[in-house]
Backbone as a ProteinNet text record, in pm:
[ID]
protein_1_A
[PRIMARY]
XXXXXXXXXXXXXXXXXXXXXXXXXXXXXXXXXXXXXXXXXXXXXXXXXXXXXXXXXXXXXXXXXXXXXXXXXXXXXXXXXXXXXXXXXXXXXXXXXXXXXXXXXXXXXXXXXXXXXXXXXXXXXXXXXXXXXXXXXXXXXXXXXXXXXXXXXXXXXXXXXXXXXXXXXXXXXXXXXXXXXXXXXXXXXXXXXXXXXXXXXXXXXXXXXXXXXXXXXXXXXXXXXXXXXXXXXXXXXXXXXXXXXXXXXXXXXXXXXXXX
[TERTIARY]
4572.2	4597.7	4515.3	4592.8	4514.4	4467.4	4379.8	4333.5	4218	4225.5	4109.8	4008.5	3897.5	3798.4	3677.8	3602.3	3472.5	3419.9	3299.3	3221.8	3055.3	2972.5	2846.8	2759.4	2782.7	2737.7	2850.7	2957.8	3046.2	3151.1	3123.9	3288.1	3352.9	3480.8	3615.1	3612.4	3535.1	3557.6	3465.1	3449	3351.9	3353	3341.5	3386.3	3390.1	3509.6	3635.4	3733.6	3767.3	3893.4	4004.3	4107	4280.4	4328.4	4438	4502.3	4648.9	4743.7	4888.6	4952.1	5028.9	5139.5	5268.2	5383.1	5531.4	5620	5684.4	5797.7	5913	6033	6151.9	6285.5	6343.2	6472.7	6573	6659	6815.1	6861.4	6947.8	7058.1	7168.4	7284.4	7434.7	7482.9	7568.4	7608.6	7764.1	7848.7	7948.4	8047.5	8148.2	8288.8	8265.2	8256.5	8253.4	8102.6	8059.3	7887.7	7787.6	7819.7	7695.8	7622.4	7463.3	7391.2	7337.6	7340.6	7245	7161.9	7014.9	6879.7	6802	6797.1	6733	6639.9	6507.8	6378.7	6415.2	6389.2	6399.1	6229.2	6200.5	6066.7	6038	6133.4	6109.8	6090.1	6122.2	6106	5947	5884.3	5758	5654.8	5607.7	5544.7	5373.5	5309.3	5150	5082.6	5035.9	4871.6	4770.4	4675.7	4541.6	4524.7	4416.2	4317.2	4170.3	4148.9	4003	3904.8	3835.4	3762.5	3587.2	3580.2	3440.2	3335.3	3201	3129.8	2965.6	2973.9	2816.1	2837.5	2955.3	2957.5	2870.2	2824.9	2727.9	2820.3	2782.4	2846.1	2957.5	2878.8	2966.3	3039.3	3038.3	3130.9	3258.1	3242.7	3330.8	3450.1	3340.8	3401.2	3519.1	3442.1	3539.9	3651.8	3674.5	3764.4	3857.3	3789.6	3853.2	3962.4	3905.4	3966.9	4041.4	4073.2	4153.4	4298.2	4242.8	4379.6	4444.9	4367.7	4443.7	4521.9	4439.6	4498.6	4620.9	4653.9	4771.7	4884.6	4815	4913	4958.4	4881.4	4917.9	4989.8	5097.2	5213	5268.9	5270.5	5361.1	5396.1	5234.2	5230.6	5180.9	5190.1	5190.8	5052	4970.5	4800.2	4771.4	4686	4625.8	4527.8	4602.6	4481.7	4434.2	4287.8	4248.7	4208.3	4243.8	4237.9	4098.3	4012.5	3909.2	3863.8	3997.2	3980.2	4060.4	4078.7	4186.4	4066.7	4080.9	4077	4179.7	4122.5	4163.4	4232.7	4157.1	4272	4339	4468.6	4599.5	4613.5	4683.5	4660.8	4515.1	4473.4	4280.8	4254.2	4386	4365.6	4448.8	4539.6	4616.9	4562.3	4497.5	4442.1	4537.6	4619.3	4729	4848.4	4813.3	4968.4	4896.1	5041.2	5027.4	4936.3	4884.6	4818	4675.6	4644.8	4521.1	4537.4	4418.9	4401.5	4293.6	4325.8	4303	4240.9	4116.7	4078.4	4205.8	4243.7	4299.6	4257.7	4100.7	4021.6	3985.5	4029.5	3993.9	4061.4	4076.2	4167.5	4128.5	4191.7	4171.6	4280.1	4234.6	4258.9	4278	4345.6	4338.9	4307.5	4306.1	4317.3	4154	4074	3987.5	3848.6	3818.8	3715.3	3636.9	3715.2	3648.5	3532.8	3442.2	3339.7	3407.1	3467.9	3553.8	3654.7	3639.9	3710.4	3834.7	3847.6	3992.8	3984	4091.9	4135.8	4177.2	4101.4	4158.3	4056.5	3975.3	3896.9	3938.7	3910	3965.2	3832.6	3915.6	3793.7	3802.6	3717.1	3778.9	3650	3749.2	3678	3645.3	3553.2	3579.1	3570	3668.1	3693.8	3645.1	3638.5	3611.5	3453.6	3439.4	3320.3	3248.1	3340.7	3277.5	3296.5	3238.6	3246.7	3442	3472.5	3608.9	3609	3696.3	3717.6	3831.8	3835.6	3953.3	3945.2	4009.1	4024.5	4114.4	4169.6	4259.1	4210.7	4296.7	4311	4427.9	4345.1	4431.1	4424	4484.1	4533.9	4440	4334.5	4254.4	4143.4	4060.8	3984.1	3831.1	3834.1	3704.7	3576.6	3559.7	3435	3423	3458.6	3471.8	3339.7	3277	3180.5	3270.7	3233.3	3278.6	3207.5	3252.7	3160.2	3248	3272.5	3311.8	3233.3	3245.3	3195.6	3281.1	3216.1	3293.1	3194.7	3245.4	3164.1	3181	3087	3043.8	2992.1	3022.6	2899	2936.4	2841.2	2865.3	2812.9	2834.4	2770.7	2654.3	2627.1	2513.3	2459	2403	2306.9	2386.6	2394.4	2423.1	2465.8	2501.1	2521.6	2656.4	2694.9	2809.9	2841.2	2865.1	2881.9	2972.1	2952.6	3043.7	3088.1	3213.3	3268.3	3306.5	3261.6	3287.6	3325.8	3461.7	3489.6	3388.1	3317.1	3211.7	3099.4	3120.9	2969.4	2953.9	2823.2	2821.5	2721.5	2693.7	2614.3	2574.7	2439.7	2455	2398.3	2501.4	2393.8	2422.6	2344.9	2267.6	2369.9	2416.3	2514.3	2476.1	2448.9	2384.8	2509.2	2442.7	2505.2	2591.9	2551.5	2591	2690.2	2786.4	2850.5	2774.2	2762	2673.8	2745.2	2753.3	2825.7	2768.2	2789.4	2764.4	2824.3	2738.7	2812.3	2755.8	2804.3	2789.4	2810.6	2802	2800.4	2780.1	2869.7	2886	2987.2	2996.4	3106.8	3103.3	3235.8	3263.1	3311.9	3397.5	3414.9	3473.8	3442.2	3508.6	3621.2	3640.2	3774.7	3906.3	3868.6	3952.9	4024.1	4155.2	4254.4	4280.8	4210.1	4238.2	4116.7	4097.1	3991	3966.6	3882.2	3926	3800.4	3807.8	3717.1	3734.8	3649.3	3667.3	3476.5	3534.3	3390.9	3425.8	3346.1	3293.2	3225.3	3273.1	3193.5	3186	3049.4	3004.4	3027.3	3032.2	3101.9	3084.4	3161	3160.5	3118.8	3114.8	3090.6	3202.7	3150.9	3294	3216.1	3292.6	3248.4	3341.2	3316.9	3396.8	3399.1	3531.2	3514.4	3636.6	3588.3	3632.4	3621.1	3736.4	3714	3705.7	3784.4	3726.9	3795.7	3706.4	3678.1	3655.2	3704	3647.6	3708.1	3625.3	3616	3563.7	3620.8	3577.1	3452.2	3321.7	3208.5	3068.3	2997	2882.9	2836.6	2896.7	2836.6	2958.3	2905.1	3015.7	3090.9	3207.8	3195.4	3253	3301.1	3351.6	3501.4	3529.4	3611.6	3741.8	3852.7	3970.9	4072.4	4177.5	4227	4359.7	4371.2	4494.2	4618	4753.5	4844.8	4873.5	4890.6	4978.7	4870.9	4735.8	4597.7	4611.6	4525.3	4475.4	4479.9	4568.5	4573.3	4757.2	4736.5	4849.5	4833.6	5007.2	4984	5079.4	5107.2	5194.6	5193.4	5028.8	5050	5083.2	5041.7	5059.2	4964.7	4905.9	4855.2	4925.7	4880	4974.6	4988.3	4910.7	4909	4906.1	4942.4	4877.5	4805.5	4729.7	4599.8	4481.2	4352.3	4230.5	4196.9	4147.5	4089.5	3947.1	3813.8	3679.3	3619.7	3499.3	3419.5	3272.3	3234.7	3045.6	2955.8	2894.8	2793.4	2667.4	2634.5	2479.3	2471.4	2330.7	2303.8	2379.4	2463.6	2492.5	2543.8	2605.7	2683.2	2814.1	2927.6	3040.9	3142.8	3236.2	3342.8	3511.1	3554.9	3732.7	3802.9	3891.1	4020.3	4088	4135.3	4213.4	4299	4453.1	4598	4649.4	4665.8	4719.3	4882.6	4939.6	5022.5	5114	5140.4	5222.7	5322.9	5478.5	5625.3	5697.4	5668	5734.9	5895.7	5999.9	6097.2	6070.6	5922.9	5917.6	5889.7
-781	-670.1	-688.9	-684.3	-731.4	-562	-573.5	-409.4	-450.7	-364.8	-352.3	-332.7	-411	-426.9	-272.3	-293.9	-185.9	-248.2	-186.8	-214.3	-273.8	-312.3	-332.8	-211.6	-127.8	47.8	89.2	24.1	97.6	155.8	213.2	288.7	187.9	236.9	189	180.4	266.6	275.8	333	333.6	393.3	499.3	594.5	714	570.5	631.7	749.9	645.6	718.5	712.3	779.7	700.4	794.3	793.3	896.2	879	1027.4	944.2	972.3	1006.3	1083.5	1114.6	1165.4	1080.6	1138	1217.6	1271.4	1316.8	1303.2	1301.9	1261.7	1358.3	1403	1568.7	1446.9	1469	1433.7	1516.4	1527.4	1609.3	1530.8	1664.4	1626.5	1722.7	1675.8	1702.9	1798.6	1889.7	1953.8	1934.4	1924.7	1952.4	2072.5	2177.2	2256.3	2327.9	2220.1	2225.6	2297.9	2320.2	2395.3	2270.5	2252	2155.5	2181.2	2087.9	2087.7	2014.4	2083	2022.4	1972.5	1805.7	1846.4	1728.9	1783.3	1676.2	1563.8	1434	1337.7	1261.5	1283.2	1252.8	1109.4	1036.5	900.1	848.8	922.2	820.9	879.9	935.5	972.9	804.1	831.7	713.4	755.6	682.7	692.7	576.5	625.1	483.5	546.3	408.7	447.4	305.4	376.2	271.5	292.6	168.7	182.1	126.8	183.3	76.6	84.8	-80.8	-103.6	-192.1	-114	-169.8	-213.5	-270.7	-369.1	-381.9	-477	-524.7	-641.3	-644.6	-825.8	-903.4	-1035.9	-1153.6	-1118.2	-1109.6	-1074.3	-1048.6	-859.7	-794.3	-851.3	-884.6	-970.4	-1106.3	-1180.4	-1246	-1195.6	-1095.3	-997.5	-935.8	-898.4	-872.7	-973.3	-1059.8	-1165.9	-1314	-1268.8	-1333.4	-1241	-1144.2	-1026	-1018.5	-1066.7	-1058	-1203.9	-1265.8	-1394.8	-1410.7	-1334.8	-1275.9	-1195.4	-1141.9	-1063.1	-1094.4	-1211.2	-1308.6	-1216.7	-1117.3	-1043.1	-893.4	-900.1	-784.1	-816.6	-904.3	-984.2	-910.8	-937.1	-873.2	-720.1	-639.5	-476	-547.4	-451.7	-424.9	-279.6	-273.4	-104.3	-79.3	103	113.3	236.8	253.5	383.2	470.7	574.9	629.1	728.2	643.8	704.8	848.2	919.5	1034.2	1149.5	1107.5	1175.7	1244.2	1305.9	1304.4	1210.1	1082.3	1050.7	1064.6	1194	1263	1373.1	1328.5	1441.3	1547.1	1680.7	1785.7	1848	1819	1854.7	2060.4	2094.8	2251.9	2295.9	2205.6	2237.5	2158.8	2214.7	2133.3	2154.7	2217.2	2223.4	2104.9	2047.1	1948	1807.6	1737.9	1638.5	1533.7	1510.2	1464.7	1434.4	1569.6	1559.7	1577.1	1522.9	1461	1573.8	1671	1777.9	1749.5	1775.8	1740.7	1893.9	1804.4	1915.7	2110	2099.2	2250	2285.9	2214.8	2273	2356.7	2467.1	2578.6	2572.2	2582.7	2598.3	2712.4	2831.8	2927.8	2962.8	2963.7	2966.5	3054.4	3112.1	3262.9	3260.3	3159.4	3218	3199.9	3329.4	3294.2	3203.1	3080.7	3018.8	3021.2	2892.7	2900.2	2930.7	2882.6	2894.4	3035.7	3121.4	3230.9	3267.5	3181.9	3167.5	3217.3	3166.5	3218.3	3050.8	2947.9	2850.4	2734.9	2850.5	2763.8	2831.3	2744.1	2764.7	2768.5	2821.1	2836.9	2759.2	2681.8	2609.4	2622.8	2657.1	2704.8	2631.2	2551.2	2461.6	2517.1	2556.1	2646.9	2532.4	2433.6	2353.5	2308.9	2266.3	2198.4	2098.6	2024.5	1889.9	1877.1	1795.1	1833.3	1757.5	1855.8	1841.7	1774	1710.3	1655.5	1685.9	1698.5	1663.7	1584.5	1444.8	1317.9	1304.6	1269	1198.2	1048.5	948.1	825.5	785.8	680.9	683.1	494.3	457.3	308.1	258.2	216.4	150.6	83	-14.1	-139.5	-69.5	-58.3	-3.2	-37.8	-148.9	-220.6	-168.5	-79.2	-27.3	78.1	125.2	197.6	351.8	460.5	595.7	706.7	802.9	900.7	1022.3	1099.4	1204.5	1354.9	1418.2	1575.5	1641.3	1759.8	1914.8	2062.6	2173.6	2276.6	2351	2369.7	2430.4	2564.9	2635	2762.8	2800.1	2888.8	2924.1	3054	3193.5	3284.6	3285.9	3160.1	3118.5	2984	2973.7	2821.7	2751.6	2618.5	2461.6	2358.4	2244.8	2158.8	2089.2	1991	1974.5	1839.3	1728.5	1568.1	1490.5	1450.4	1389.7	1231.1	1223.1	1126	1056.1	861.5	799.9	635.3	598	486.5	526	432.9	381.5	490.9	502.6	592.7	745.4	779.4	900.7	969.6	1110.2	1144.1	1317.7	1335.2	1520.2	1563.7	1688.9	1773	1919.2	1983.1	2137.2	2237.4	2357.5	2398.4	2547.7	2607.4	2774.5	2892.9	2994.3	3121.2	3094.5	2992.8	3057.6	2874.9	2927.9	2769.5	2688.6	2579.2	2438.1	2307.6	2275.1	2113.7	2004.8	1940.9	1864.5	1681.2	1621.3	1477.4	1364.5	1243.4	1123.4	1010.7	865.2	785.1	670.1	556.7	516.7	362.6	254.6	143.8	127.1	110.8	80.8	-69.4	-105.2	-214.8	-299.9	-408.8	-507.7	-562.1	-575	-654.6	-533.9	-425.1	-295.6	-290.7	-231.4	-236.6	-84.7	-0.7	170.5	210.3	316	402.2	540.6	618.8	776.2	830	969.8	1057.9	1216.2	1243.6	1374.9	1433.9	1572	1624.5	1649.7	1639.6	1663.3	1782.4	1898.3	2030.5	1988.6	2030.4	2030.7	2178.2	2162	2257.6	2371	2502.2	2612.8	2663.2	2598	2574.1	2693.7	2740.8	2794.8	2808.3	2732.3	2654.3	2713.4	2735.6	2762.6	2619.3	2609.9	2467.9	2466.1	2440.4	2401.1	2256.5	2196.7	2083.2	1988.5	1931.9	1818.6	1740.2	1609.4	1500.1	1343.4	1274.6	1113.9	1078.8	981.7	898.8	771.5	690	555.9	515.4	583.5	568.5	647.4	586.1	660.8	782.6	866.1	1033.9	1126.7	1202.6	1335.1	1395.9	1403.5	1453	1592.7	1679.8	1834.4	1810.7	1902.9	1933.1	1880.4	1810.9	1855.7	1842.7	1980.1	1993.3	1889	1792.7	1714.6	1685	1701.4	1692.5	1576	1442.3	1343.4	1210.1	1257.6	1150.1	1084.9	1007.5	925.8	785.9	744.8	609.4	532.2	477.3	376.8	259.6	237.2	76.8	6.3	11.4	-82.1	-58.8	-27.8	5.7	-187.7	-173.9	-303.8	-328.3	-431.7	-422.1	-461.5	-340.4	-311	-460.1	-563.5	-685.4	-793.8	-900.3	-1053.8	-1132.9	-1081.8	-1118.7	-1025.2	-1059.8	-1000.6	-1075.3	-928.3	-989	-922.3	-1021.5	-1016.6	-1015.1	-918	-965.6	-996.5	-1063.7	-1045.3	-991.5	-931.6	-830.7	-853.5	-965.5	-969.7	-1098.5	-1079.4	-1141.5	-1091.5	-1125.4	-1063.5	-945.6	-934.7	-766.6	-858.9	-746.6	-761	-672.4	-645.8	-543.9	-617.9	-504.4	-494.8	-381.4	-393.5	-246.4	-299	-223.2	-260.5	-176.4	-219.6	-71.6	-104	29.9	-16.6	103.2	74.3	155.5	171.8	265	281.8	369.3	322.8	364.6	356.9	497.9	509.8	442.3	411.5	328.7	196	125.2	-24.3	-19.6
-9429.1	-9337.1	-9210.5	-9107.9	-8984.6	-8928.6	-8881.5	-8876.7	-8729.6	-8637.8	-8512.9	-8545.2	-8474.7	-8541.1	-8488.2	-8584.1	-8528.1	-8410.1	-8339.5	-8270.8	-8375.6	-8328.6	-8334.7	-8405.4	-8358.2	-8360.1	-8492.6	-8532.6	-8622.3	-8567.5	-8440.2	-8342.7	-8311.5	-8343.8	-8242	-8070.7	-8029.1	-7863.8	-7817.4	-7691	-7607.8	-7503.4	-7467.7	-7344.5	-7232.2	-7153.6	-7173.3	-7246.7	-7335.9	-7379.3	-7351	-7314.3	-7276.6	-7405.2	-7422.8	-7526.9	-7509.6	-7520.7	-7422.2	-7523.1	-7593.2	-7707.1	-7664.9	-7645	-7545.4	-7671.1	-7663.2	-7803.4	-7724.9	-7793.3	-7696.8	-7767.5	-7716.6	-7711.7	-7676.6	-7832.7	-7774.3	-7738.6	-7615.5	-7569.8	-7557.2	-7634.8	-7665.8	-7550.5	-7441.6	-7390.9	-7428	-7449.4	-7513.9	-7357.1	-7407.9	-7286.8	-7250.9	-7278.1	-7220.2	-7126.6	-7112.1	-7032.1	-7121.7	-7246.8	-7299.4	-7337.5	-7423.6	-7437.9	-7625.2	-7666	-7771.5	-7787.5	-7796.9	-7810.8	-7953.7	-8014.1	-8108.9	-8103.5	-8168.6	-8166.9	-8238.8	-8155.4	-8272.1	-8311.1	-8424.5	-8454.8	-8465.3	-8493.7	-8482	-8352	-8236.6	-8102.6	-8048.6	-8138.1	-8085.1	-8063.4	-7922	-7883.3	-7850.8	-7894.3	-7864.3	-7795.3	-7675.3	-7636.8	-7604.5	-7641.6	-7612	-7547.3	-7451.9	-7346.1	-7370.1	-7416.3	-7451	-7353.5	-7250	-7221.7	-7211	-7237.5	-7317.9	-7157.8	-7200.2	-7123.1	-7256.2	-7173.2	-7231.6	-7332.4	-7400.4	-7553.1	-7527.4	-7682.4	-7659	-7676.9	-7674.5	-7708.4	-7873	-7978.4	-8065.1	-8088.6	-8025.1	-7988.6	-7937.1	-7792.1	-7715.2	-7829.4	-7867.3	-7935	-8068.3	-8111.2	-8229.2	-8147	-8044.5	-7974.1	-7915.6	-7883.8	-7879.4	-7974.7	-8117.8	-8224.9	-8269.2	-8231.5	-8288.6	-8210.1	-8038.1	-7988.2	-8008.4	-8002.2	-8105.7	-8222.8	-8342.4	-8460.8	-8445.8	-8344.7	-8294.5	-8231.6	-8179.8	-8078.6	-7951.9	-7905.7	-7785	-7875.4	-7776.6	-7841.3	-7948.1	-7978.7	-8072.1	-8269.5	-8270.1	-8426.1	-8414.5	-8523.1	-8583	-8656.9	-8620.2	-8709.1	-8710.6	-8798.6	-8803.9	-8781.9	-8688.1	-8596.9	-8645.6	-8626.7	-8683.5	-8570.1	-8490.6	-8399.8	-8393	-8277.6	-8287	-8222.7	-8225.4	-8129.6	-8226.4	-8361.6	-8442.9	-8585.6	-8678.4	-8773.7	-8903	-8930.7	-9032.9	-9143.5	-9212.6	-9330.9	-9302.3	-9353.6	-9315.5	-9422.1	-9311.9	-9375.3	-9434.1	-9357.7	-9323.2	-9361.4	-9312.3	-9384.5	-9459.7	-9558.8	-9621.9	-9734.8	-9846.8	-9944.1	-10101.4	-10057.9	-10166.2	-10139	-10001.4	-10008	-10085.2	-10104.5	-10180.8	-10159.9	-9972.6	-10001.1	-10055.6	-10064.5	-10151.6	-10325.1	-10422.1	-10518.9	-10567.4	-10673.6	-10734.7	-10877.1	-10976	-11062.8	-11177.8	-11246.7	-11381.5	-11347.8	-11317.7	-11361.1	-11228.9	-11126.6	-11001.7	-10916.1	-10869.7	-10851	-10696.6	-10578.3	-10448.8	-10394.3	-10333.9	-10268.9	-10122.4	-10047.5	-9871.3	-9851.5	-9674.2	-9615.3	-9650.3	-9642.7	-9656.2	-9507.6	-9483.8	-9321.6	-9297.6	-9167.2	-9194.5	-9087.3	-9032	-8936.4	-8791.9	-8795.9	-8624.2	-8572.5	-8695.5	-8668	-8711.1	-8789.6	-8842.1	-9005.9	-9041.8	-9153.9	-9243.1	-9198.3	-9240.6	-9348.6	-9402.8	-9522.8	-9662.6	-9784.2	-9895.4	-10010.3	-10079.8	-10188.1	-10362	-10358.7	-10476.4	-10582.7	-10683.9	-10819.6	-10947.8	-10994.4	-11086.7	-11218.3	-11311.8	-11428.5	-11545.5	-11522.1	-11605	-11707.9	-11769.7	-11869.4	-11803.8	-11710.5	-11653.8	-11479.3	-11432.2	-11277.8	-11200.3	-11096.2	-11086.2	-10972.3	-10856.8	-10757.9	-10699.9	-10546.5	-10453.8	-10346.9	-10343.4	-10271.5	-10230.5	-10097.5	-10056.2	-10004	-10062.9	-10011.1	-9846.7	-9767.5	-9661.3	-9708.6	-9633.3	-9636.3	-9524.1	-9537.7	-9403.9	-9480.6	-9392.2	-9454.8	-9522.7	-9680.5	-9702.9	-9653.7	-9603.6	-9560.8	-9463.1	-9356.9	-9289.2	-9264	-9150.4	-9183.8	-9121.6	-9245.5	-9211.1	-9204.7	-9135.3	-9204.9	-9235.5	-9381.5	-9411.5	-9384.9	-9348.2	-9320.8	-9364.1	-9375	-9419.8	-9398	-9402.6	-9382.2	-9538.3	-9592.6	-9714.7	-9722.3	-9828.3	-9852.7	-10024.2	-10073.9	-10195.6	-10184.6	-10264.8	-10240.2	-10372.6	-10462.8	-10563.4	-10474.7	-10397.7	-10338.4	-10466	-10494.3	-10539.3	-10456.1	-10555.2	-10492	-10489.7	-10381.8	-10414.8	-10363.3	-10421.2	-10406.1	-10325.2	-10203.7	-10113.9	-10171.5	-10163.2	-10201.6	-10108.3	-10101	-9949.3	-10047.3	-10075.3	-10160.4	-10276.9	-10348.9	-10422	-10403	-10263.6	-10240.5	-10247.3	-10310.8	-10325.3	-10262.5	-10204.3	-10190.9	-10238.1	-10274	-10317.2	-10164	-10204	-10092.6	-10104.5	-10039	-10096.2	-10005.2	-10100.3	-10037.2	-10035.1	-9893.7	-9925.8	-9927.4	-9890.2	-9896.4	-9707.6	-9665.9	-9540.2	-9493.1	-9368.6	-9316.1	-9290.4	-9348.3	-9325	-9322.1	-9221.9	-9202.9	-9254.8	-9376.4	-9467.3	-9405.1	-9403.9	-9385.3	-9417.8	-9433.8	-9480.4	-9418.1	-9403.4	-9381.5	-9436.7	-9463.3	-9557.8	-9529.1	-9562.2	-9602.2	-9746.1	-9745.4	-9895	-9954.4	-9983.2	-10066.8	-9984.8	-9914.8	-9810.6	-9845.3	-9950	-10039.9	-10005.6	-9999.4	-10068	-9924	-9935.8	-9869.3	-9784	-9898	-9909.4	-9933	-9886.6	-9909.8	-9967.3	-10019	-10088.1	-9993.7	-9984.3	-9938.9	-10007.1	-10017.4	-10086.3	-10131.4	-10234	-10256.4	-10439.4	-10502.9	-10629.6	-10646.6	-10727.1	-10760.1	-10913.5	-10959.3	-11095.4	-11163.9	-11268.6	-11386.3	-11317.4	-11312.9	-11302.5	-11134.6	-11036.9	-10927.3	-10864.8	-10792.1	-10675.3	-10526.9	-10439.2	-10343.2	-10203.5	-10107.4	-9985.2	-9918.5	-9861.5	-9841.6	-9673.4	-9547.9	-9413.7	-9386.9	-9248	-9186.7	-9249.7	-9368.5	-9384.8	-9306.8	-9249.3	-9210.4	-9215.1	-9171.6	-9206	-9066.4	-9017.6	-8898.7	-8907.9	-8878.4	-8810.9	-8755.9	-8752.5	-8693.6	-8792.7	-8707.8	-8823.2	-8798.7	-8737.8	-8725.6	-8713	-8744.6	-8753.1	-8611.8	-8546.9	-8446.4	-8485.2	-8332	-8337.6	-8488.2	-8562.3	-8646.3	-8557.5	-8612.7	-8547.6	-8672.6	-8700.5	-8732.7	-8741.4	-8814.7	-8863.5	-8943.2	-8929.7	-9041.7	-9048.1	-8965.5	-8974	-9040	-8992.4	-9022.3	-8904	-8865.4	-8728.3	-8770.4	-8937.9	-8929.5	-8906	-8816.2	-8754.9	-8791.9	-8914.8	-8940	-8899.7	-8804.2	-8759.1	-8545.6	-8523.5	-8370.8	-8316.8	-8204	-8150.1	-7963.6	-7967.7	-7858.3	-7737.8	-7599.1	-7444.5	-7414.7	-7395.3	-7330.2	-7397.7	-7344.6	-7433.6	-7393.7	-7341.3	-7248.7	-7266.2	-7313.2	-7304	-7167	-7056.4	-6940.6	-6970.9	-6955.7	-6985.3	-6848.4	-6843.6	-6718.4	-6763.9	-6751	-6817	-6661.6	-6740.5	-6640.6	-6663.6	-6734.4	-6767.6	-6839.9	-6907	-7010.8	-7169	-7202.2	-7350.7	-7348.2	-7210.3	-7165.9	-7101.5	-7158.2	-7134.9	-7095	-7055	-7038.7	-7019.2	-7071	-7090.2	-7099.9	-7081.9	-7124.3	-7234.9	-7359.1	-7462.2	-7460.1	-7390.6	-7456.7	-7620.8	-7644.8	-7775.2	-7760.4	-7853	-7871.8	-8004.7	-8016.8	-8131.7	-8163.7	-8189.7	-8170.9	-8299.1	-8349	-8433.9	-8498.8	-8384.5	-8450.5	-8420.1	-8421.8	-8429.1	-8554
[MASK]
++++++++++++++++++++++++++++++++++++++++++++++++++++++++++++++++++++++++++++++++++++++++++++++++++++++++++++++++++++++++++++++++++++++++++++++++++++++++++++++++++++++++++++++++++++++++++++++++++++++++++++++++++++++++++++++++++++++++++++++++++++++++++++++++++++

């Protein structure tokens, strides 16, 4: 799986980033001049322009064997969009794509930090500790970081799940943004993220999160996920400038079209 590489630091990109999303309306024209309008979801088109200043040598070079690896426009690789939330359906923890333990019960409508009505409450009825994971398709070796906003109205704890990796952390009476950081298995193709409540736990649970970099940024609400496997890069040419000693710069377009 050919996949864009990290940076040095673990990010995909560097401020400013563009990032353009078109949707496209068939219109049927009728004989008699009336019109019918309907969305077609497949011609939805996305780019991003990345551009990078003071990569080192490395860097440069990893960017550089990548647009090789690509052959320009030529080949489809996956891109993980560093301006997206990762896992889809981020406030809907009843759709399919998330991964529910047998004894774990999750509830919506419930207040969340931002004023809304869009955190849930999940109850572990069970003997043994329960889980909800979703897996996305992107390179585990990858460095990530998962977050979420937590509370309990009993203080405990409650276990972030990152591939392989685990971490506890302390969950109060009040909203607390919980997060992790983490690579997982270099071989692995796919990755899981999620949280672990231990026996009898009932947990308020907002925002979850996973990103491409090693820190948590602002929440953003996601249905579709921020991973693209089949984008493709704008040019077939990397143009490089060096600015230093072991400092470099470029622009990278990428894009990605749903009926390619």
């Amino acid at each position: 799986m050919l996949v864009y590489p990290q940076l040095g630091t673990g990010a995909l990109s560097q401020f400013p980033v563009q990032k353009r999303r078109r949707l496209r309306t068939v219109v049927n024209a009728a004989a008699d001049g009336s019109f019918v309008k309907l969305a077609d979801p497949t011609g939805e088109y996305t780019e991003w322009s990345l551009t990078y200043g003071q990569l080192s040598d490395a860097e440069i070079s990893a960017l550089e064997q990548f647009f090789t690896a690509a052959e320009g426009t030529l080949n489809g690789f996956t891109f993980l969009d560093p301006t997206a939330n990762l896992l889809a359906w981020s406030d809907d923890l009843n759709n399919a794509a998330w991964v529910k333990g047998p004894a774990l019960s999750v509830t919506s409508s419930v207040v969340d930090p931002a004023g809304g009505t869009n955190g849930w409450h999940a109850n572990n009825s069970g003997g043994g500790a329960q889980t909800i994971v979703q897996t996305i398709s992107a390179p585990a070796g990858y460095l990530y970081c998962f977050s979420a906003y937590v509370r309990s109205a009993n203080p405990s704890n409650v276990t972030i799940l990152l591939g392989s990796e685990r971490a506890n952390c302390v969950v109060t009476t009040g909203w607390t943004r919980i997060a992790f950081a983490a690579a997982g298995d270099p071989t692995a193709d796919s990755i899981s993220f999620g949280l672990e409540f231990s026996a009898g736990a009932a947990v308020d649970v907002y925002g979850m999160q996973a990103e491409p970099q090693a820190g948590a940024s602002v929440y953003k609400a996601s249905t579709t996920g921020g991973v693209y496997e089949n984008a493709r890069l704008g040019d077939d040419v990397l143009t490089t400038t060096a600015t230093g000693v072991n400092q470099h710069s470029c622009t990278v377009n990428i894009f990605y079209a749903k009926h390619l």
